[in-house]
N, C-alpha and C positions, 0 to 999 in steps of 0.2 A: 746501805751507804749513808752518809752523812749527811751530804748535802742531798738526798733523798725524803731524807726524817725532817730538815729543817723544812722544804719546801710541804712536806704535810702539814706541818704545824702552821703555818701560815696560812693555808688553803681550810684547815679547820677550823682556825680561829677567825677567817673571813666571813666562815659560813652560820657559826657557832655563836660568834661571838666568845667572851667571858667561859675557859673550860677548865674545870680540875684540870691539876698536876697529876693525881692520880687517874684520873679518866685519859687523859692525854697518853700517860704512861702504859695503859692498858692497852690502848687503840697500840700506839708504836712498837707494844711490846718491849718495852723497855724500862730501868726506875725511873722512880722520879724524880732522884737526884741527876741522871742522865737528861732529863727534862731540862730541869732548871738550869744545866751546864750547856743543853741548846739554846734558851734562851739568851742568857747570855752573851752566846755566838751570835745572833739574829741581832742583838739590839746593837752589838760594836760593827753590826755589818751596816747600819744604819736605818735597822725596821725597827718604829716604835711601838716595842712590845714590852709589857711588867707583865709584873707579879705581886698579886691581892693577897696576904692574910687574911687568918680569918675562916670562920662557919660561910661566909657567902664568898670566899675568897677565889680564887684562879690565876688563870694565865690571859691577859687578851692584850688586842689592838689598840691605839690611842681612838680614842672616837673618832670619826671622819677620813680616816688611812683605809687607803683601798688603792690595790695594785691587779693590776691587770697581769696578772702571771702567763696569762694566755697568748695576749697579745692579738687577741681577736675582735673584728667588727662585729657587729649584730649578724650582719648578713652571714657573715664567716659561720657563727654559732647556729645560726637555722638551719644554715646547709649538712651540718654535722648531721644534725639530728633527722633529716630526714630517713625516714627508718626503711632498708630492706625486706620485705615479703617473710614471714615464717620461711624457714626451710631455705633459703640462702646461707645464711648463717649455721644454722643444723647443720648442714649438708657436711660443713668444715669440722664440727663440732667445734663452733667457737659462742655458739649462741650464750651462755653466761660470761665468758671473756668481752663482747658487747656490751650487755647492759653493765658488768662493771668499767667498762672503759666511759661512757654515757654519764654512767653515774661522777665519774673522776672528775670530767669533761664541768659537766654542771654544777657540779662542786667549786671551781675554779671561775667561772664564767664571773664575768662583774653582773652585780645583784640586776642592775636594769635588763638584761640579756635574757635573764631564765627564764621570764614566762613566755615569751616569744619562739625562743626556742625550743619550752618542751611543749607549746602548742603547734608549730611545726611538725613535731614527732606524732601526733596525733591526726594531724590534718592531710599529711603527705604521707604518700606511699610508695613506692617502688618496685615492682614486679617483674623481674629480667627476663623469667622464662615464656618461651612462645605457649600459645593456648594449646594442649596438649591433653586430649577428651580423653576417658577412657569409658569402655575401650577402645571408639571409634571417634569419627572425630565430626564435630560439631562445628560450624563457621563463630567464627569470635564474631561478640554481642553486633547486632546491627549491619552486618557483615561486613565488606572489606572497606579502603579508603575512599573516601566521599569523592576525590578526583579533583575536586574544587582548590581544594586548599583549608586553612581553620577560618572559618566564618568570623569565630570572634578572635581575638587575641588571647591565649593562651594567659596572659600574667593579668587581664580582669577576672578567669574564671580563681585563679589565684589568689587574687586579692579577694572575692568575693568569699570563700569561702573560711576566709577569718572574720568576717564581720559579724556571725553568729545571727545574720537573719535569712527570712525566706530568700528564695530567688525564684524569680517571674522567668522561665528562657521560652524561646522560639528554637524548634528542634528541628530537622527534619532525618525521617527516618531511610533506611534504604529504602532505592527503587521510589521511593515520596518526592515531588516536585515542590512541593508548598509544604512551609514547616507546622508544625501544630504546637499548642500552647499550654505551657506546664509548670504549676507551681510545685517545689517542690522543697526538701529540708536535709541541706546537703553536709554529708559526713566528711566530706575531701575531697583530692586528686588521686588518681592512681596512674603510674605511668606504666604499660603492660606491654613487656616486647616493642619498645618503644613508641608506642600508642597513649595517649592521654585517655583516662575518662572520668568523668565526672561521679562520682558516688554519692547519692542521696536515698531520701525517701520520700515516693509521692503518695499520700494518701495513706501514709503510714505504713507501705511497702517496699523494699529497699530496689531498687532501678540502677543502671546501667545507664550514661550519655557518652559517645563518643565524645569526643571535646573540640574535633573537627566538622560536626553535624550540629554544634551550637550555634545558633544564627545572632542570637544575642542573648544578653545574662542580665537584663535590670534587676538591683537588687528590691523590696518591698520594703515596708515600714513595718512589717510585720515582725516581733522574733523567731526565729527556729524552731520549731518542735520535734527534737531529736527524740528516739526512744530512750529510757531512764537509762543508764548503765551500759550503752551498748557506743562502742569506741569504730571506727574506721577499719580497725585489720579484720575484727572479726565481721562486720559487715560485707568489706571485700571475703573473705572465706569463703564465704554462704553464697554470697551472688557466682564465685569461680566456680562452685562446687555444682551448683544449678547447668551453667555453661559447659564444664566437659564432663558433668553428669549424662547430656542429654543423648536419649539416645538415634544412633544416625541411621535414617532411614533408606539408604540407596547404597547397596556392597557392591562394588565394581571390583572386575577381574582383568588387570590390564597387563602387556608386554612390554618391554622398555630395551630400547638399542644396551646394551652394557656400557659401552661408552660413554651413554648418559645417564647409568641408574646413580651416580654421584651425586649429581645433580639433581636428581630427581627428589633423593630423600631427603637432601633438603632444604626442599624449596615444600614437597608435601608429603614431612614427617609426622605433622600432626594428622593428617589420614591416613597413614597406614596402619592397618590391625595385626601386622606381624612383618618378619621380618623379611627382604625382598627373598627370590626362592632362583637362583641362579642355576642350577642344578649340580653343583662343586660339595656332592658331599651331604646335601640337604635331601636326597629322597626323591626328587623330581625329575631325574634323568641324568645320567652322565654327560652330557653336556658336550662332548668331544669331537662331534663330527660337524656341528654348524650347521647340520641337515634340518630341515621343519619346512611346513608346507605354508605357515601362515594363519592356519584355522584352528588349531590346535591349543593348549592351552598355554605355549610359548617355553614352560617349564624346562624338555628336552632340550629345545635350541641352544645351542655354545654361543648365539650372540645376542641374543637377549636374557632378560630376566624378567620373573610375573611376581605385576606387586598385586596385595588384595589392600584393597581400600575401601573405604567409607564416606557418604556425604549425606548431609542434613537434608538436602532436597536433592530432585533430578538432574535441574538443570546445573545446578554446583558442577557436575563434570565437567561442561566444558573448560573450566580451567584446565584438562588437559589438552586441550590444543594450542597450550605454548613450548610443547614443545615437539608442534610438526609431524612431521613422517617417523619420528624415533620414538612413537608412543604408539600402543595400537588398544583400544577398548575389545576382550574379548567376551563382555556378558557384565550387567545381560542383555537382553537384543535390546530396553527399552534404551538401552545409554549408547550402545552403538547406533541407534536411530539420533539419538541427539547429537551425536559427535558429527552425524553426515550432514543433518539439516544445518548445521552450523557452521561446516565446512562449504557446503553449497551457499548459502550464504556468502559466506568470505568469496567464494570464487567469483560470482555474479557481480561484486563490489568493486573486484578489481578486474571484473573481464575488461570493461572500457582500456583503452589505448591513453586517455588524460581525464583527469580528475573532472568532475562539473564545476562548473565555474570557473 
C-alpha cells in the first residue's frame, strides 16, 4: 500500500539520514521514478523532504525535522523492549516475526529513546513458565516466598541495575535469620513465574537473589565487571539450566482423593515425574469397584489416584499436607514418618481449647 511505502521512507530517512533514490528503491522494492513520485507526495503532505543531485546526492529530511511516528514516551519504548524468555516466542514460531517487529519498533522510536530502550532489552527479562526440573523437580533457587514481604523496593533493584556499577546487598538466604553481605556485578532482572530475581555475578560466578530476600541494594563507586560478551538471556539459561538440572533426591509414592487430583497437579506439577496413574486404562487397575484397603499402592482404588513424585530434600514433603486427609504418602516409610511427626505437631498446636495469649 501506499501510504505504507510513504511511512517507510520517512522512518528510513529518520534513521538514515541522506539515502539514495536507488537504495530507497531497492529496500521498497520499487523504481525510483516511483520514489521520487513518493516524495513528492510526502512533501505537499507537508513533511520537509528533497532531493540532492549529484555523486553524493539523495533523498532526505530538512535538518532538525523529527516526528514521532510512534507516539510513544520513553517509558512506553522500554516497556516494549522488555524481552520474553527463549522459547515463548518459539513455542508460537513467531521468534523472527519479534525481532523484526523490534527492529521496526526502533527504527521509528525518536533518536533519544533508543539507547534506553535497547538497554532495557538487555537488562530485563521475563520468564512466564513455572520452574519445571527435569526430570524430577528441584525447589526454585532459595526456596519458596520469604513470607515477609520485598525487603527492598522492587524499582531500586531496577534502577540499580542500569547504572553499570557494583552493588553492595544484604541478602538473607532461606531458613537464614540475619542476612549476609555480598558484592556482586549484576546482569539484570528476571521476573520467573512471577518471582523477581536478581541476576549477577559474585566473584566472577553467575548467582541467583530472590528480589524479595534483598534486605538492601547500595550501589559502590566501583564499575561493573561483567564477563566480556556474555548478555543476561544467556546467563539466565545456564543458571535455569543448573536449577531443574538438579537432581531430586527423595521419590515419593503418594494417593490423592480424585476429586482433588485437579488440583493437585497443579499446584505440584513441577514434581511429578509422570503422569498421575488413575487406573482408567493406564495399567494400574480397573479402577471400578472403589474397593482398597488403604495400604496398598492406591492405583486400583476407583477413588483415588497415585502420583510419583520427587523432592530436593526430605522435609520438602510436607508440603503435602495442604491438602489434608485427601492425600496420603505411601513410601517410603522415611516420608510417611515425616508427614506424621508433622501432623502430630499440627495437632498438639491446636489441641488447646484458645490460642496463648
Amino acid at each position: 500500500m501506499k501510504s505504507a511505502r510513504l511511512l517507510s521512507i520517512v522512518l528510513l530517512l529518520q534513521t538514515r539520514g541522506r539515502v539514495p533514490a536507488a537504495e530507497l528503491a531497492e529496500r521498497l522494492e520499487v523504481s525510483a521514478r516511483t520514489v521520487y513520485r513518493d516524495v513528492e507526495a510526502l512533501s505537499a503532505a507537508g513533511v520537509p523532504v528533497y532531493a540532492e543531485r549529484g555523486r553524493h546526492g539523495g533523498i532526505a529530511l530538512l535538518p532538525g525535522f523529527r516526528t514521532d511516528v510512534t507516539g510513544m514516551t520513553a517509558d512506553e519504548a522500554r516497556a516494549l523492549f522488555i524481552l520474553a524468555a527463549q522459547g515463548a516466542h518459539s513455542a508460537l514460531g513467531l521468534d523472527d516475526a519479534l525481532r523484526s517487529a523490534l527492529r521496526k519498533v526502533m527504527a521509528a522510536l525518536p533518536a533519544p529513546h533508543r539507547p534506553a530502550a535497547e538497554l532495557t532489552g538487555r537488562r530485563i527479562l521475563v520468564d512466564p513458565d513455572k520452574w519445571t526440573p527435569r526430570p524430577a523437580s528441584a525447589a526454585a533457587p532459595d526456596g519458596g516466598p520469604s513470607g515477609r514481604g520485598p525487603a527492598v523496593e522492587l524499582d531500586v533493584l531496577h534502577s540499580a541495575v542500569f547504572t553499570d556499577l557494583r552493588l553492595r546487598i544484604r541478602y538473607r538466604h532461606s531458613g537464614e535469620t540475619r542476612p549476609r553481605i555480598y558484592t556482586v556485578d549484576p546482569y539484570g532482572l528476571v521476573a520467573k513465574a512471577g518471582t523477581w530475581y536478581l541476576v549477577a555475578d559474585r566473584r566472577g560466578r553467575p548467582q541467583l537473589f530472590r528480589a524479595d530476600r534483598v534486605v538492601s541494594a547500595p550501589l559502590t563507586e566501583v564499575p561493573v565487571r561483567r564477563r566480556a560478551g556474555v548478555e543476561l538471556a544467556a546467563v539466565w539459561q545456564q543458571l535455569r539450566r543448573q536449577v531443574e538440572d538438579r537432581p531430586a533426591a527423595v521419590r515419593v509414592t503418594a494417593r490423592i482423593r480424585r476429586e482433588r487430583l485437579d488440583l493437585a497437579v497443579r499446584i505440584l506439577g513441577g514434581a511429578l515425574t509422570g503422569p498421575p496413574r488413575t487406573g482408567d486404562g493406564d495399567g494400574a487397575g480397573d479402577g471400578d469397584d472403589g474397593s482398597g484397603d488403604g495400604t496398598g499402592d492406591g492405583s486400583g482404588d476407583g477413588g483415588w489416584a497415585t502420583l510419583d513424585l520427587a523432592f530436593p530434600v526430605l522435609p520438602a514433603v510436607r508440603q503435602l499436607l495442604q491438602f489434608g486427609d485427601s492425600l496420603e504418602v505411601l513410601a517410603p516409610p522415611a516420608a510417611r514418618r515425616v508427614m506424621a511427626e508433622a501432623a502430630a505437631a499440627l495437632t498438639a498446636v491446636y489441641a488447646a481449647d484458645t490460642p496463648p495469649g
